[in-house]
C-alpha positions as CSV (number, residue, x, y, z in Angstrom):
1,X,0.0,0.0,0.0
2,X,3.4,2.5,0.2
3,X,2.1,3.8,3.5
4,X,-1.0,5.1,2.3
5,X,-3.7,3.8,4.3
6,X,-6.9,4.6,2.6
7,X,-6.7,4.8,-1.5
8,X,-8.9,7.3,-2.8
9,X,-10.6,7.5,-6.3
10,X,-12.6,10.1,-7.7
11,X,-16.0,9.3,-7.0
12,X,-15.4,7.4,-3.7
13,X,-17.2,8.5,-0.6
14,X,-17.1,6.9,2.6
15,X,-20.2,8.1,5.0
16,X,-20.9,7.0,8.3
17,X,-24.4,5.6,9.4
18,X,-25.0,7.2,12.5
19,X,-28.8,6.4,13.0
20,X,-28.5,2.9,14.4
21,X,-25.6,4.4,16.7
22,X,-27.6,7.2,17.9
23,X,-30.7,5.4,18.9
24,X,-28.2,2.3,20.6
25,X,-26.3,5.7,22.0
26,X,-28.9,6.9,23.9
27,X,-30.4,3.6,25.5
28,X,-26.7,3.4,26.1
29,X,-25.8,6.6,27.8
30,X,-29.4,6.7,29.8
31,X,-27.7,3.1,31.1
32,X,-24.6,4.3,31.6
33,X,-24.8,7.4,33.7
34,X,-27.7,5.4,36.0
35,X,-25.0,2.7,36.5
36,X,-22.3,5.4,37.2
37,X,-24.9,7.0,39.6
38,X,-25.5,3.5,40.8
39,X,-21.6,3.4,41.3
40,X,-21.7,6.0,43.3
41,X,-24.2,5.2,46.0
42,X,-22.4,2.0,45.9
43,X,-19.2,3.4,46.5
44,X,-20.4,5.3,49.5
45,X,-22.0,1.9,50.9
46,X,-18.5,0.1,49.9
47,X,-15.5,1.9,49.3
48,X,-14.5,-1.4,47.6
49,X,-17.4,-0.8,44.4
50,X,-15.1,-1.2,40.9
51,X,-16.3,1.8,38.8
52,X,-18.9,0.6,35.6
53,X,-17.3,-0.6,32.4
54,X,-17.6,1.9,29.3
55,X,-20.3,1.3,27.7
56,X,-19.9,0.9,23.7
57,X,-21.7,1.1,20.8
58,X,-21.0,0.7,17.0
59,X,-19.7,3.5,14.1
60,X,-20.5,2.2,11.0
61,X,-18.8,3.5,7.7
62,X,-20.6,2.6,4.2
63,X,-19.2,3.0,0.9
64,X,-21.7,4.9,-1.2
65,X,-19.6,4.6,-4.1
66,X,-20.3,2.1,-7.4
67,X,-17.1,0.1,-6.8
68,X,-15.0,-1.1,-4.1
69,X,-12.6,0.6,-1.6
70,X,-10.1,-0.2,1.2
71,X,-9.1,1.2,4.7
72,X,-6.7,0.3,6.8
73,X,-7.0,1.6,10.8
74,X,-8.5,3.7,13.2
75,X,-10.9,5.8,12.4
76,X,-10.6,9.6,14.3
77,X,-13.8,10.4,16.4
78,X,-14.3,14.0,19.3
79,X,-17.3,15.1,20.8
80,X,-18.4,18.4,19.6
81,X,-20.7,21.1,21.4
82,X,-23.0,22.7,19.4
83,X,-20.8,24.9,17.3
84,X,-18.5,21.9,16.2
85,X,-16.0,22.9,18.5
86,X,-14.4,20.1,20.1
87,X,-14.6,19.0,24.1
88,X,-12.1,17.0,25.5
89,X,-9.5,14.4,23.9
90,X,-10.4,13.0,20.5
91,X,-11.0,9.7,21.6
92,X,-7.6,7.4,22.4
93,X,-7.2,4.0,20.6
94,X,-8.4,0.7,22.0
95,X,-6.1,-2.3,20.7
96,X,-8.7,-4.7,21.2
97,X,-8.7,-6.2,17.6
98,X,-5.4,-6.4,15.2
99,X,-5.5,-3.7,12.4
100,X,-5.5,-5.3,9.0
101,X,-6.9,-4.0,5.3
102,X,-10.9,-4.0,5.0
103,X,-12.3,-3.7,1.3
104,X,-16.1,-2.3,1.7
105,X,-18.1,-3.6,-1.5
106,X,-19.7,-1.0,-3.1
107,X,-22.5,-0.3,-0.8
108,X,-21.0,-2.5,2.0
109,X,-20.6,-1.8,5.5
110,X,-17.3,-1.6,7.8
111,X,-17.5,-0.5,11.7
112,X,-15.3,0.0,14.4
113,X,-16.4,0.4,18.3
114,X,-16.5,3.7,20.3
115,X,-16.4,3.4,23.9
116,X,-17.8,6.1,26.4
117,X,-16.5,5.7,29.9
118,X,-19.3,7.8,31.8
119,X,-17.0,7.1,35.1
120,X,-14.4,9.2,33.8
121,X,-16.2,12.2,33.0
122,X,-18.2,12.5,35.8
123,X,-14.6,12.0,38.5
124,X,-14.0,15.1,40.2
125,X,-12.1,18.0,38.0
126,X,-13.6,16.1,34.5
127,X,-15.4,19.8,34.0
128,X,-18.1,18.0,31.9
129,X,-20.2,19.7,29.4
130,X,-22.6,18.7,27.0
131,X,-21.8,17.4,23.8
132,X,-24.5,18.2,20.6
133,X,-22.5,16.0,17.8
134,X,-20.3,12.9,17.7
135,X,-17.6,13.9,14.3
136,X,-15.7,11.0,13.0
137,X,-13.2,10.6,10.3
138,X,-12.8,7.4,8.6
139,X,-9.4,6.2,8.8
140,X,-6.4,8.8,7.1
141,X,-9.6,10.9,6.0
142,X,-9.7,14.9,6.1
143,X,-13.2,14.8,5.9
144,X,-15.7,13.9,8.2
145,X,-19.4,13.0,9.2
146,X,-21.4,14.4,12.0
147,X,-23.5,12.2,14.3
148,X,-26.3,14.3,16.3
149,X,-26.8,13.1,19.8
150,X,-26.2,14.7,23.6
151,X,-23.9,13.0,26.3
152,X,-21.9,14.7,28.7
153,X,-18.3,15.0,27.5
154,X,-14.9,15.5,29.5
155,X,-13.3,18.8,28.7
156,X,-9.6,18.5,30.2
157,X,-7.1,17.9,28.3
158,X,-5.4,14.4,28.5
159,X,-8.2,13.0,30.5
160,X,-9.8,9.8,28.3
161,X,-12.9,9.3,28.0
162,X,-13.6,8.2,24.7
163,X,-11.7,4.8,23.1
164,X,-12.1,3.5,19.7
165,X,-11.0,0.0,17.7
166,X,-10.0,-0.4,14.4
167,X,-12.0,-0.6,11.6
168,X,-13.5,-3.8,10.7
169,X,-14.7,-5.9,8.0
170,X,-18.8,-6.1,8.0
171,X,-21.5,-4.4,9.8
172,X,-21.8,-4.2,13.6
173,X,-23.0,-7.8,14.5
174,X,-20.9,-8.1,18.1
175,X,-23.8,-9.0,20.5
């Protein structure tokens, strides 16, 4: 590939499929913060409570062009209030899976898995604010796609809160 890790050609447009995300988001999130609210109550009954897990969901990229393409990576993701500008960290890379070249058919589907750690942004000095837009860049992309949701997002610098995998072949079928 000569170090390039997403070929271009005229024509070839990668989106991402937000609608599935944002309605598994918000069941998500509305889990996630009762659980870290749940974590707290717990931790004040037993100091010895283990903070929630982040809770994931799916980003799905499709190919809407007429012929094949290929990625290779991690795609880039940041919360964004609602003036795009960015809260927090873009999210930090998980190494859960091995990255490895996935071609999307023309009209196929690739994802990769955002975690949210809703402990992290609610610890003390987080300064969390609300986050109107999820942006995401497929993998070596300039562009990007905007997701529309709320969360609370972390906005200190090198505190993660946010985690993404690389990109992989297929829809989002991890149960």
């Amino acid at each position: 590939m000569g170090g390039t890790t997403l070929q271009h050609q005229k024509g070839t447009q990668m989106i991402t499929r937000v609608r599935r995300t944002v309605a598994a988001l918000t069941g998500v999130l509305a889990l996630g913060i009762g659980s870290a609210v749940w974590a707290t109550s717990a931790a004040s009954a037993a100091p010895t409570a283990a903070a929630p897990p982040p809770v994931c969901f799916p980003l799905e990229l499709t190919n809407i062009s007429g012929h094949a393409c290929r990625t290779f990576g991690f795609p880039g993701v940041s919360a964004t209030n609602a003036s795009l500008g960015q809260l927090g960290d873009a999210a930090g890379r998980s190494n859960l899976f091995r990255a490895r070249v996935v071609t999307i058919p023309a009209g196929g589907t690739a994802h990769a898995n955002l975690f949210y750690g809703s402990a992290e942004v609610n610890t003390s000095g987080c300064k969390p604010k609300a986050a109107s837009f999820i942006k995401v860049f497929p993998p070596d992309s300039r562009r990007s796609k905007l997701g529309f949701f709320s969360f609370q997002a972390c906005t200190l610098k090198h505190h993660p809160y946010l985690r993404v995998t690389v990109v992989r072949p297929g829809p989002h079928l991890d149960a």
